[in-house]
C-alpha positions as CSV (number, residue, x, y, z in Angstrom):
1,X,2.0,75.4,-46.9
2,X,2.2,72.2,-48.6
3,X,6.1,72.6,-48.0
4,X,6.2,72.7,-44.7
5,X,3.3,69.9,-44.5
6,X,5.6,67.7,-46.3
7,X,8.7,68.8,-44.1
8,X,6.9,67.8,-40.9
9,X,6.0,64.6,-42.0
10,X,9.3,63.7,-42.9
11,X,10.5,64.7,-39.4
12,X,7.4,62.2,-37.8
13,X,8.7,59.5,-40.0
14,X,12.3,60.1,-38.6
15,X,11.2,60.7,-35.3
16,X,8.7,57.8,-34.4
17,X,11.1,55.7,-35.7
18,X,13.4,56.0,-32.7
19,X,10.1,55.6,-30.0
20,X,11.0,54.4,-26.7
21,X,9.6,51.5,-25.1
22,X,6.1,51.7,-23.4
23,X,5.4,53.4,-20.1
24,X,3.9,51.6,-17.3
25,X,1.7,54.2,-15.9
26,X,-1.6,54.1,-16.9
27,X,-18.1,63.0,-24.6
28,X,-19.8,63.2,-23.0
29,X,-23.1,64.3,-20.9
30,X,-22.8,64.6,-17.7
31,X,-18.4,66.1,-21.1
32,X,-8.7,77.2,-10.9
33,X,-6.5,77.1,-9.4
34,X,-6.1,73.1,-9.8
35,X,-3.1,71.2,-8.6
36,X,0.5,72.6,-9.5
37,X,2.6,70.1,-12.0
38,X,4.2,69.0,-8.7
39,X,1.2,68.1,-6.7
40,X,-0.1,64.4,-6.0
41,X,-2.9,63.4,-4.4
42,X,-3.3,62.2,-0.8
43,X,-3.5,58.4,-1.6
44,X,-1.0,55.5,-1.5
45,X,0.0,54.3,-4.9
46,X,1.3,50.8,-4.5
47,X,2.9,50.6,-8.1
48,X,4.9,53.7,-8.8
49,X,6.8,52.3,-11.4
50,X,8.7,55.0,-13.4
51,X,8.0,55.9,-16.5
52,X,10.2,55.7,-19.6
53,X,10.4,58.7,-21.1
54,X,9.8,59.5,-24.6
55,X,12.8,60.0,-27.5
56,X,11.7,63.7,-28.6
57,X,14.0,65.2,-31.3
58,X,14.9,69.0,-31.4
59,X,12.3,68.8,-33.7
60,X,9.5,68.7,-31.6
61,X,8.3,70.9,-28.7
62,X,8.3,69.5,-25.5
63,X,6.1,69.0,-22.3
64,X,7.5,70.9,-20.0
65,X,5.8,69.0,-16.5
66,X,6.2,65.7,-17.9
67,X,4.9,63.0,-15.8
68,X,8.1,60.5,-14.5
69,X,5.6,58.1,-12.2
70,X,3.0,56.4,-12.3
71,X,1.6,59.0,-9.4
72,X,2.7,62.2,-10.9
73,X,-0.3,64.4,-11.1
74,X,-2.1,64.0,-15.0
75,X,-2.8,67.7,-16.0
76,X,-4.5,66.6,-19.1
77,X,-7.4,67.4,-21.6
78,X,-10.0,65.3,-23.6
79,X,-9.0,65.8,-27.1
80,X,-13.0,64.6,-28.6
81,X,-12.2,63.7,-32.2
82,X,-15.5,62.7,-34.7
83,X,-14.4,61.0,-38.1
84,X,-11.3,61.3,-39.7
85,X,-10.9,64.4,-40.9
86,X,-8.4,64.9,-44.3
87,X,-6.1,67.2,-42.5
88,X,-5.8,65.5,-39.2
89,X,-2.0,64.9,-39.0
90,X,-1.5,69.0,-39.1
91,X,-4.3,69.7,-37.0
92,X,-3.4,67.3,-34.5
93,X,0.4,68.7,-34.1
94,X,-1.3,72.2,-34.0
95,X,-3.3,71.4,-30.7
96,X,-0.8,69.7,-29.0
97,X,1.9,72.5,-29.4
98,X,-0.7,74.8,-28.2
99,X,-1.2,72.1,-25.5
100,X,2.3,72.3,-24.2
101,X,1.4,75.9,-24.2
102,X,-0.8,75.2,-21.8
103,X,1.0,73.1,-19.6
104,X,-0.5,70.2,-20.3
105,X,1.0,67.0,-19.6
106,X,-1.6,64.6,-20.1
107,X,-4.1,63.8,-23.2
108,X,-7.2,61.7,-23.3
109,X,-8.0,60.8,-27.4
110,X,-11.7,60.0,-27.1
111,X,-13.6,58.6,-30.2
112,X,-16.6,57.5,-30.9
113,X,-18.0,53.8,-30.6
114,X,-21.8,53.5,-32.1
115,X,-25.1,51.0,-31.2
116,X,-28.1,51.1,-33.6
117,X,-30.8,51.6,-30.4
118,X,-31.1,52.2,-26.8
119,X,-31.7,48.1,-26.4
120,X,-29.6,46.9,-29.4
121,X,-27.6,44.0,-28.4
122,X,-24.5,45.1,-30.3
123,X,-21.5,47.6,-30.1
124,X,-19.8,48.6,-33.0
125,X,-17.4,51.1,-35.3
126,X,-19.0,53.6,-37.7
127,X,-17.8,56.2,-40.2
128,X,-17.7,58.8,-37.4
129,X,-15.3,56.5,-35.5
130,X,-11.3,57.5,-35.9
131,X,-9.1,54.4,-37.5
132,X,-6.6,52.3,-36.0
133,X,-3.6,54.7,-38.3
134,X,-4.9,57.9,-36.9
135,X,-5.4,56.5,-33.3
136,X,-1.5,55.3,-33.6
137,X,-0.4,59.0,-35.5
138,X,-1.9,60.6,-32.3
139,X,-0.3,58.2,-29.9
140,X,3.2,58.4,-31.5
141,X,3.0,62.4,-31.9
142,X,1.5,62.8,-28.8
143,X,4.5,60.6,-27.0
144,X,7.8,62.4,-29.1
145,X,6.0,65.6,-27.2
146,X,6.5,64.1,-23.7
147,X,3.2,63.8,-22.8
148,X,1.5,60.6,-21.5
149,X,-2.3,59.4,-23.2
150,X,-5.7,57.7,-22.3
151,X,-7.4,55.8,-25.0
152,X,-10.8,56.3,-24.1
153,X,-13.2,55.2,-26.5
154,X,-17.3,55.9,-25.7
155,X,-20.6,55.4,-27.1
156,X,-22.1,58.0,-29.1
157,X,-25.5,58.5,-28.0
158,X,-27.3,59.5,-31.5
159,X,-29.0,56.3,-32.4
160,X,-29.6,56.1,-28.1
161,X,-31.0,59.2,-28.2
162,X,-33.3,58.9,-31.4
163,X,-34.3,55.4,-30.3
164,X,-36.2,56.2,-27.1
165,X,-34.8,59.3,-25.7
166,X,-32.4,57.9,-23.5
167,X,-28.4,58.2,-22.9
168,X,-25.5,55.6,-23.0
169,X,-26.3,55.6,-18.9
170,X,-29.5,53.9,-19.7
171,X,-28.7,51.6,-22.0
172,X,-30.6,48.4,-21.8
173,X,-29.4,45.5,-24.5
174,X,-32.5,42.8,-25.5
175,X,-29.3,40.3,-25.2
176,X,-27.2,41.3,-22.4
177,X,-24.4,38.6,-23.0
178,X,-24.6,39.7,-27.0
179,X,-24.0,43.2,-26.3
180,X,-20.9,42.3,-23.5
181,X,-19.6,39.7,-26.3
182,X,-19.3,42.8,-29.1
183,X,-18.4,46.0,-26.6
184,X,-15.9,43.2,-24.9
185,X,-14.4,42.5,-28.4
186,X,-13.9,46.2,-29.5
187,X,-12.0,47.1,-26.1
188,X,-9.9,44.4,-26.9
189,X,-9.1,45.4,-29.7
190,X,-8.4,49.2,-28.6
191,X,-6.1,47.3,-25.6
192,X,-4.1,45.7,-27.9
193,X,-3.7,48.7,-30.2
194,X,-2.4,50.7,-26.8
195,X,-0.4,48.2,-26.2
196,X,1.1,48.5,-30.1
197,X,1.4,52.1,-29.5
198,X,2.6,52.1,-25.9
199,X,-0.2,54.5,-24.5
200,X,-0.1,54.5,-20.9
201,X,-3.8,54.4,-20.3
202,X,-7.2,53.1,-21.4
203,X,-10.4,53.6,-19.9
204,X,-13.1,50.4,-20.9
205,X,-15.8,52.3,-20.2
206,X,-17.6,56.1,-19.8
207,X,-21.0,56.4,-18.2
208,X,-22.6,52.9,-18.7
209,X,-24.6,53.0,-15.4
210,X,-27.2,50.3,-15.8
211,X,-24.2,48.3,-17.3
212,X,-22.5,48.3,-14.1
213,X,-24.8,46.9,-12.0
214,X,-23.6,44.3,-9.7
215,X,-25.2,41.7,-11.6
216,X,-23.0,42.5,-14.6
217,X,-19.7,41.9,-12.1
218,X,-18.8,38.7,-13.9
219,X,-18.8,40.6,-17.3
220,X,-16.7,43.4,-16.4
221,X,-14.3,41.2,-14.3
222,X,-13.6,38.7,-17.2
223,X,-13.4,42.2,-19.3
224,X,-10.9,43.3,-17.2
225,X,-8.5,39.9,-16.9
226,X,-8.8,39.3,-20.6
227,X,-7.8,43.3,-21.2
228,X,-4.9,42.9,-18.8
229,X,-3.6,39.6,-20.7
230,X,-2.8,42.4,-24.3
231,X,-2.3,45.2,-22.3
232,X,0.0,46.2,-19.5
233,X,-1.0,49.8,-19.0
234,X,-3.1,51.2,-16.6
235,X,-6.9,50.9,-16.6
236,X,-10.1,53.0,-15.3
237,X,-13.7,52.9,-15.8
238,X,-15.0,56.4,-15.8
239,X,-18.8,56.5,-13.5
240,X,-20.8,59.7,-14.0
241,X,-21.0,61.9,-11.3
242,X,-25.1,61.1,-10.2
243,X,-23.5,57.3,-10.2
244,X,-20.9,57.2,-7.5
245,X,-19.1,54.5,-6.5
246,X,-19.4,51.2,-5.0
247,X,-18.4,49.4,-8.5
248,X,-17.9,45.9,-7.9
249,X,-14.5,46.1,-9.9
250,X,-13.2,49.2,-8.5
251,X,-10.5,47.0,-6.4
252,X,-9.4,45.3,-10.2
253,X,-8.7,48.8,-11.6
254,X,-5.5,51.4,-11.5
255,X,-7.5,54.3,-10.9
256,X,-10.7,55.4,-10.3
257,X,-12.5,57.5,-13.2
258,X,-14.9,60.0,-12.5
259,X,-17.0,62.6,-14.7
260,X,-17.7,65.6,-12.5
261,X,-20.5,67.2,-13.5
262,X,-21.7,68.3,-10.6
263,X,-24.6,70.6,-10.1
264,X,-23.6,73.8,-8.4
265,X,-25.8,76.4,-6.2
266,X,-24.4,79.3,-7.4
267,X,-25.8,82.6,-8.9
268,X,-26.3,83.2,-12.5
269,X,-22.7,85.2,-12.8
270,X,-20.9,82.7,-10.0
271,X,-17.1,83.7,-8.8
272,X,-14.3,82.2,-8.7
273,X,-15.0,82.2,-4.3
274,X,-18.7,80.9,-5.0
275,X,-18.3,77.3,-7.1
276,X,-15.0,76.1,-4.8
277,X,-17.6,76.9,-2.1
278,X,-20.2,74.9,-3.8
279,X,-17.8,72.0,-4.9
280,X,-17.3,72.1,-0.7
281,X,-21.5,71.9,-0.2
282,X,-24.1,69.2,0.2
283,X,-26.4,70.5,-2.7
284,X,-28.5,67.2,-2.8
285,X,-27.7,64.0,-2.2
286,X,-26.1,62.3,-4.7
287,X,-28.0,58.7,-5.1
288,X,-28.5,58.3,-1.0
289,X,-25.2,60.0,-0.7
290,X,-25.4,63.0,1.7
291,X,-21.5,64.2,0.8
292,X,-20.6,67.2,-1.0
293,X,-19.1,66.2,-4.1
294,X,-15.2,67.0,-3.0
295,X,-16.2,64.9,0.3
296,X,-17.7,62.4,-2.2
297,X,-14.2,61.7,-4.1
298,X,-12.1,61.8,-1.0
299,X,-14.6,59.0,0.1
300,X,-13.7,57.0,-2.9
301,X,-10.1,57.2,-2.6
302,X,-10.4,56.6,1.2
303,X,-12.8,53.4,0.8
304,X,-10.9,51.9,-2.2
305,X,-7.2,53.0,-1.8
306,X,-7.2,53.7,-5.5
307,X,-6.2,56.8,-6.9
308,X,-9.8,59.7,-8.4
309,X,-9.0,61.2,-11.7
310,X,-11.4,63.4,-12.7
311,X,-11.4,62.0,-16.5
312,X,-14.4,64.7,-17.7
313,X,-14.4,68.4,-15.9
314,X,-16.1,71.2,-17.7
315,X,-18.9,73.5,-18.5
316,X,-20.2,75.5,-21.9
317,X,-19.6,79.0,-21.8
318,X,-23.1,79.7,-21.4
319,X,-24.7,82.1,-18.9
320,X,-26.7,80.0,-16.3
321,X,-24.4,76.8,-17.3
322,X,-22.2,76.2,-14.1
323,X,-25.5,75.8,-12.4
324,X,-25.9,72.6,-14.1
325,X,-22.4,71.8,-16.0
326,X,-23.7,68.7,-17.9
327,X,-26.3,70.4,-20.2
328,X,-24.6,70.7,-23.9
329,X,-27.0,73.7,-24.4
330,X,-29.5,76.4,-22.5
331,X,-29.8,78.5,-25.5
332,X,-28.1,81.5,-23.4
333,X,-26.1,84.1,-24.2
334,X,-22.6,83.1,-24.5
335,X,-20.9,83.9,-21.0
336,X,-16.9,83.5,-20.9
337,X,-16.3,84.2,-17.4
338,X,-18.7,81.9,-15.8
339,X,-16.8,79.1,-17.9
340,X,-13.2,80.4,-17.0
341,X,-14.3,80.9,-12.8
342,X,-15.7,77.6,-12.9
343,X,-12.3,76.3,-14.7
344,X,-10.0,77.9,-11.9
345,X,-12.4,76.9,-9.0
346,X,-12.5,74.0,-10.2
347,X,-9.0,73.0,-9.6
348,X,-8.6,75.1,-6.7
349,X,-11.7,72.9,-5.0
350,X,-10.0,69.4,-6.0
351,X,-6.6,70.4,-4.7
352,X,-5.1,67.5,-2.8
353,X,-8.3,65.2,-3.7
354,X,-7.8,64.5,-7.2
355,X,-3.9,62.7,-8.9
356,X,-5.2,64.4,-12.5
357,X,-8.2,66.4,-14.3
358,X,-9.2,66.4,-17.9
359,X,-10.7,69.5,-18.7
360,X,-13.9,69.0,-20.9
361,X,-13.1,69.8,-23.8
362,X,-10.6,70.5,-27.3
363,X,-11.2,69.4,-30.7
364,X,-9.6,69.5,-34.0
365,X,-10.5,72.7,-35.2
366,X,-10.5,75.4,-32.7
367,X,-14.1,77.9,-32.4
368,X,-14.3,80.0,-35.2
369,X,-14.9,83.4,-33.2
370,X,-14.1,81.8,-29.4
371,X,-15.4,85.1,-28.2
372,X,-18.8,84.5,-29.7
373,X,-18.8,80.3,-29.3
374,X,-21.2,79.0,-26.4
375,X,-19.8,75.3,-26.3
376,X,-17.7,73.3,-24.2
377,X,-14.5,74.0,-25.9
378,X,-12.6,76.1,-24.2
379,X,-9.4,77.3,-26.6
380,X,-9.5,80.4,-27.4
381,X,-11.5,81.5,-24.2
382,X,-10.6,83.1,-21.0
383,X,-11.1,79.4,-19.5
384,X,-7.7,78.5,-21.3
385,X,-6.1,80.8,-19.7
386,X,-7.3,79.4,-16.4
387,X,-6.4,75.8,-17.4
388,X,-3.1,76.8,-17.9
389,X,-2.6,78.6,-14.4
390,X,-3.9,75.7,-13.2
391,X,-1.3,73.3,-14.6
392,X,1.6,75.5,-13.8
């Protein structure tokens, strides 16, 4: 084992080495038969630059639907890493093969950012958060496979939660200008690094709703000149699905970010026919809108000619749990076909809608007994199987 850990190292070295040059194209609470590999969405790209493609070596197995413009369809994953674990270079070139498996051709690397309370006034790294070398090993690995890759860094909620029971949407900094001065500071630092690394993505921020409000517009506005000045990817903001959009930036973005965690009226043991039904329903409205959610996104990418990704889509494999697909835990019994229905309704629903879903989610280490394990990730599970139909 330590052989062949040693051998494939050598080959990395080798093999980043000759990296082309960057591509142009571009966990969460509230973290099929979806779009074929060929399938864009209805909306009018206006820069559909091409994108270089990577320099794999025989070495290295390949993405087989890799994306070629900027308006190919992303068939990705949130890959939701926490610290830096000792064996992360193996473990990393383990998922994405079994990525490719999958017909992925898209990852999103999402990491952990930390503040200390719900009202601190500063954003900052911890030990949980993954370095600057593992960030670029990911990058550089995850490009000689042919796929393309979101930075998408995101505050933990621990200290948020333990603070005064509230979530990164609620946020609410004693110094406002303080906390857009640090956060401001780290996503510039994570924009230059994509830029060092060539990702083609990087999303500056996941579910900050009382951040967004339009008395913050100057903030993120500056934010998102001073991020295009390093970096000359794409860039998204990723609102929670109970916080639609108007964003006051929306038009200064590359695509449109949502995290579709929509509730669904369905039964307790919903089919495949009964969530793309729901995903086509006005359950309630969604803060004074009275759309269904799939009405909701094509209003987005009507009313701001931007592409709608759907950058978090999932539910735990929990009975009950596509009823309200945000909830981390019900305390159910585990329920494996509720999570794969809702993974193949859910990309038959967004068909045509959506240019790319990240399926919520994959870690490092994959479920010990997947048959048994009630969480979100889905490898291992019946919903895998249903991602990967869905990407074909």
């Amino acid at each position: 084992m330590k052989l062949k850990g040693l051998l494939f190292l050598l080959l990395l070295m080798l093999s980043v080495s000759c990296t082309g040059n960057r591509s142009t194209t571009s966990a969460t609470q509230n973290g099929t038969q979806p779009v074929s590999k060929t399938t864009t969405a209805t909306i009018t790209v206006t820069n559909d630059n091409p994108l270089p493609s990577p320099s794999p070596t025989s070495t290295f197995a390949h993405v087989t639907n890799q994306r070629i413009h900027m308006s190919d369809f992303q068939a990705g994953v949130n890959v939701l890493i926490y610290g830096n674990d000792q064996s992360f270079d193996l473990k990393i070139e383990n998922l994405l093969t079994r990525l490719i498996d999958d017909n992925v051709n898209s990852v999103s690397l999402v990491f952990p950012l930390t503040q200390s309370a719900w009202n601190s006034s500063e954003v900052s790294t911890f030990d949980m958060t993954l370095s600057d070398k593992n960030i670029e090993f990911f990058v550089n690995l995850a490009h000689q496979h042919g796929f393309t890759v979101l930075l998408r860094p995101l505050i933990d909620e621990t200290n948020i939660t333990k603070t005064g029971g509230k979530w990164r949407g609620n946020i609410k900094p004693q110094n406002v200008n303080k906390w857009f001065e640090s956060y401001g500071a780290l996503m510039l630092h994570y924009a230059s690094l994509a830029q060092k690394t060539h990702a083609e993505m990087l999303s500056l921020g996941v579910e900050l709703n009382s951040m967004v409000a339009d008395k913050y517009c100057t903030s993120w506005v500056n934010l998102i000149a001073k991020t295009r000045a390093v970096f000359d990817g794409s860039l998204t903001y990723s609102t929670n699905w109970d916080f639609p959009p108007p964003l006051c930036f929306w038009d200064k973005l590359d695509f449109i970010g949502v995290d579709a965690f929509y509730r669904m009226e369905v039964p307790l043991h919903p089919s495949v026919q009964q969530i793309v039904y729901s995903w086509n329903q006005t359950i309630q409205p969604v803060q004074g809108f009275p759309l269904s959610a799939v009405s909701l996104l094509k209003s987005a990418a009507k009313t701001y000619g931007k592409p709608v990704v759907l950058t978090e889509v999932g539910v735990i494999s929990q009975e009950g749990a596509v009823l309200t697909p945000w909830q981390w835990d019900l305390g159910k019994p585990v329920d494996l076909d509720s999570q794969h229905n809702f993974f193949a309704a859910t990309c038959m629903a967004t068909k045509g809608t959506v240019a790319g879903l990240y399926f919520w989610n994959a870690g490092l280490d994959t479920p010990k007994d997947p048959s048994k394990d009630t969480g979100f990730d889905f490898i291992g599970k019946p919903a895998e199987q249903a991602l990967a139909q869905c990407y074909q």
